[in-house]
N, C-alpha and C positions, 0 to 999 in steps of 0.2 A: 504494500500500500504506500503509494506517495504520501509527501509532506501536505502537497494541493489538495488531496483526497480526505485525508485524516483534515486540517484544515475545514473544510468545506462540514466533514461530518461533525465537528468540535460547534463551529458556530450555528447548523442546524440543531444540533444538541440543546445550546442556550435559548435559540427561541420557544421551543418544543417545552423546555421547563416552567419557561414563565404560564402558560395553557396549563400546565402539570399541576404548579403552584396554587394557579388562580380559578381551578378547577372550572376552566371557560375552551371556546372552542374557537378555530380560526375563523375567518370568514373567509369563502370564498376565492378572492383573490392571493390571501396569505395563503392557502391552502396548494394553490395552483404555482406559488411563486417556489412553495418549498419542494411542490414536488419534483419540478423543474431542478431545483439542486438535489434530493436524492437522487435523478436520473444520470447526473454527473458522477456520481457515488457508486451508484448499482452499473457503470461504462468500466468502471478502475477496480470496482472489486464488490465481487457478487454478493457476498453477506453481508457486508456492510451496508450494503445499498437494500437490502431487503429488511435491516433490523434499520433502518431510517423508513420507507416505507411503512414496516410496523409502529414507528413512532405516532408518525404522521396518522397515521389511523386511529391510533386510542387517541389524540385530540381531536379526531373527527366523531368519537365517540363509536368509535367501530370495531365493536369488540372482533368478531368474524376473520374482518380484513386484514386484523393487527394480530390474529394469532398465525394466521395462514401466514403473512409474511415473516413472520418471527421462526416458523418451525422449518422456512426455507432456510434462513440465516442458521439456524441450528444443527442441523443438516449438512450445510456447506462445511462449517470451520467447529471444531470440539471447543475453542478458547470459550473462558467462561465472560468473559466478556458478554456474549451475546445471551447469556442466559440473564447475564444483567442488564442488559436492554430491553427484555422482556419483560422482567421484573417491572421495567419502570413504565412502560406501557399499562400493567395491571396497577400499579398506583395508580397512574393518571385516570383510569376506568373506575377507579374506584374498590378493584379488589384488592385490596388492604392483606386481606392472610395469605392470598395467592403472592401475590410482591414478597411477602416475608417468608414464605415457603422454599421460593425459587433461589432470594437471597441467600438461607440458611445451606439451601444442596450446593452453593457456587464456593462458599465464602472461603474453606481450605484450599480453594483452589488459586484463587483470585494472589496477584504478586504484591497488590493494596490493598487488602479487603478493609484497612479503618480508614483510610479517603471514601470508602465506597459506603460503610456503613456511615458517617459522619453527614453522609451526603442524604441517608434518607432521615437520618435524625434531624437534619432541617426543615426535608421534604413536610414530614411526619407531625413536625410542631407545628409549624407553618399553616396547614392544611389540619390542625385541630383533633388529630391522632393521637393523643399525649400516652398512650396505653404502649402505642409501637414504640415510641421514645424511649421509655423507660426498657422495654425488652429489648432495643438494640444497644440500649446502655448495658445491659448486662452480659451483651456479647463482647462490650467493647471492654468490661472488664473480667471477663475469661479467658481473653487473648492477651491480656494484661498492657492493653494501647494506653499511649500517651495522648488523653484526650486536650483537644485545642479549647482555649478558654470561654470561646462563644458556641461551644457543642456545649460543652457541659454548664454553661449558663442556661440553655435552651431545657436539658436534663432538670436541671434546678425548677425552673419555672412550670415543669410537666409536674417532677412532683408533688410542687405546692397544689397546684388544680386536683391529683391524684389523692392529693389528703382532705381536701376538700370535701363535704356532701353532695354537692350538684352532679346532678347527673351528665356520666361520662362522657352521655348521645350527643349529650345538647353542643358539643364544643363544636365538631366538624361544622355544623351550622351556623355558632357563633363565627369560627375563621372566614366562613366563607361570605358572611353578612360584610365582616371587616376587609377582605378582600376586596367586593365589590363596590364599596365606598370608596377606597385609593386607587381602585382603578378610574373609577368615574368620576372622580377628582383630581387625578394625575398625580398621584404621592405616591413617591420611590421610598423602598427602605427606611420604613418607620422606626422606631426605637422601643422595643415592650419593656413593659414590668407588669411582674404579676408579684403580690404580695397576699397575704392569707393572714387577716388579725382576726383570731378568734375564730368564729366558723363565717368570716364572710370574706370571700374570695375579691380582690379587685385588678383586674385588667384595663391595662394603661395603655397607649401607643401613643409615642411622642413625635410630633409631624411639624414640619417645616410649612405656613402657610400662613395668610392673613388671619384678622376675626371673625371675619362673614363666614369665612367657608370651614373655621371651625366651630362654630356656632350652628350652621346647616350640618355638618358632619355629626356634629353630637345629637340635634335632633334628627336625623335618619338612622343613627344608631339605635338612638332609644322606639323609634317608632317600627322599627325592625325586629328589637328583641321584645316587644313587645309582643308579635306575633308568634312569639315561641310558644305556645298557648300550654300543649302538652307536658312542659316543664315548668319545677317552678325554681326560678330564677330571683327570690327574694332575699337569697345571702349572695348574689351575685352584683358586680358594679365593675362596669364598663366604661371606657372612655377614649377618645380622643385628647391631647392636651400638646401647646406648644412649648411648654415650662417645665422645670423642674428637675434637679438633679437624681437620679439611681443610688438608692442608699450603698453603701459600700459593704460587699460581702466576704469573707474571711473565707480560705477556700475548706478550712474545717466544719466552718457551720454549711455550707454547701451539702460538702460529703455527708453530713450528721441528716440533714433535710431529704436526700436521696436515696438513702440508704434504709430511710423510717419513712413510708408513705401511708401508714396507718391513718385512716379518715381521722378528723380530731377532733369529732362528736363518738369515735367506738368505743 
């Protein structure tokens, strides 16, 4: 595989995440533009181009499409790699134990498996999985990795929600309520905090932006979780804000918080 090829499939990789992340689909034209570069891909090298196709597919929300192509690229080449491209296809679709299934048969194989694990422990927080966080945290300390300060911040923040009462369901919804607010607002890489006084959970994202549009932001937030009907959300508090410093964490009381996710009402 060329530099150009690998290139090409690296920066299809990025787009294809953000759709993963923001649990949203291309339109049309992005859809046509990308497939045009996996076709460059799948000229230089067959599996490759097939496990981009299968990308391409689970953000078109095609399950079908993206496993045929995936079982092409599995097929061609044994590297595990391409079992991890499928993997992240079933994230993006939403099969959460299938993704962790597929990771788990690959990971002794893999020459990085903690770049690869770290990568869905974002995935995973991000998108409001806090349950898969903590399980690939546990992988990531049976392989005895050196975890990076903003993985294990992310771990940190899962567990706090995990000791919490509110129910587990509710998060994927919550992320994806708060996704769809920064998208439609155009806000890059927010800043969280999550903190737990007592049994009430609060969720913070700190955002670079006027007062109009955090003030609009806060109420579609709240008129959003509002509709959570089926949960109740009354030791929960959410927020958007432009201010405010992140208390400073000591990486023991971390470890002590991560390691103890006992609800703190049991």
């Amino acid at each position: 595989m060329s530099k150009g090829t690998s290139a090409i499939f690296e920066n299809l990789l990025d787009q294809l995440s953000v759709y993963a992340l923001n649990e949203t689909h291309p339109d049309a034209f992005t859809v046509t533009r990308m497939k045009k570069a996996a076709k460059k891909i799948i000229n230089a090298d067959l599996a490759l181009g097939a496990s981009a196709y299968g990308l391409i597919a689970a953000t078109e929300g095609n399950l079908e499409e993206s496993e045929k192509q995936h079982a092409i690229a599995i097929k061609l080449s044994r590297k595990p790699y391409y079992v991890c491209y499928r993997a992240l296809s079933m994230r993006t679709l939403g099969k959460h134990a299938e993704s962790y299934r597929l990771m788990q048969s690959i990971m002794k194989l893999m020459p990085d498996p903690i770049g690869l694990i770290n990568s869905e422990i974002a995935l995973a927080f991000d998108t409001g999985h806090h349950q898969d966080v903590k399980i690939y945290y546990d992988e990531l300390i049976r392989i005895k990795a050196n975890i990076p300060t903003e993985i294990l911040v992310r771990i940190y923040f899962s567990s706090l929600i995990l000791k919490s009462n509110i129910d587990i369901n509710v998060f994927p919804l919550i992320a994806f309520l708060f996704n769809s607010l920064q998208k439609n607002h155009h806000i890059n890489y927010p800043g969280t905090l999550v903190e737990l006084i007592g049994d009430h959970l609060f969720f913070w994202l700190k955002i670079i932006t006027d007062e109009n549009t955090l003030t609009l932001m806060n109420e579609q937030l709240a008129n959003g979780l509002a509709l959570l009907t089926p949960f109740n959300l009354d030791n929960f508090h959410a927020g958007f804000r432009t201010e405010g410093e992140s208390p400073a964490m000591q990486i023991e009381e971390i470890y002590k918080v991560i390691n103890d996710t006992t609800p703190t009402n049991a």
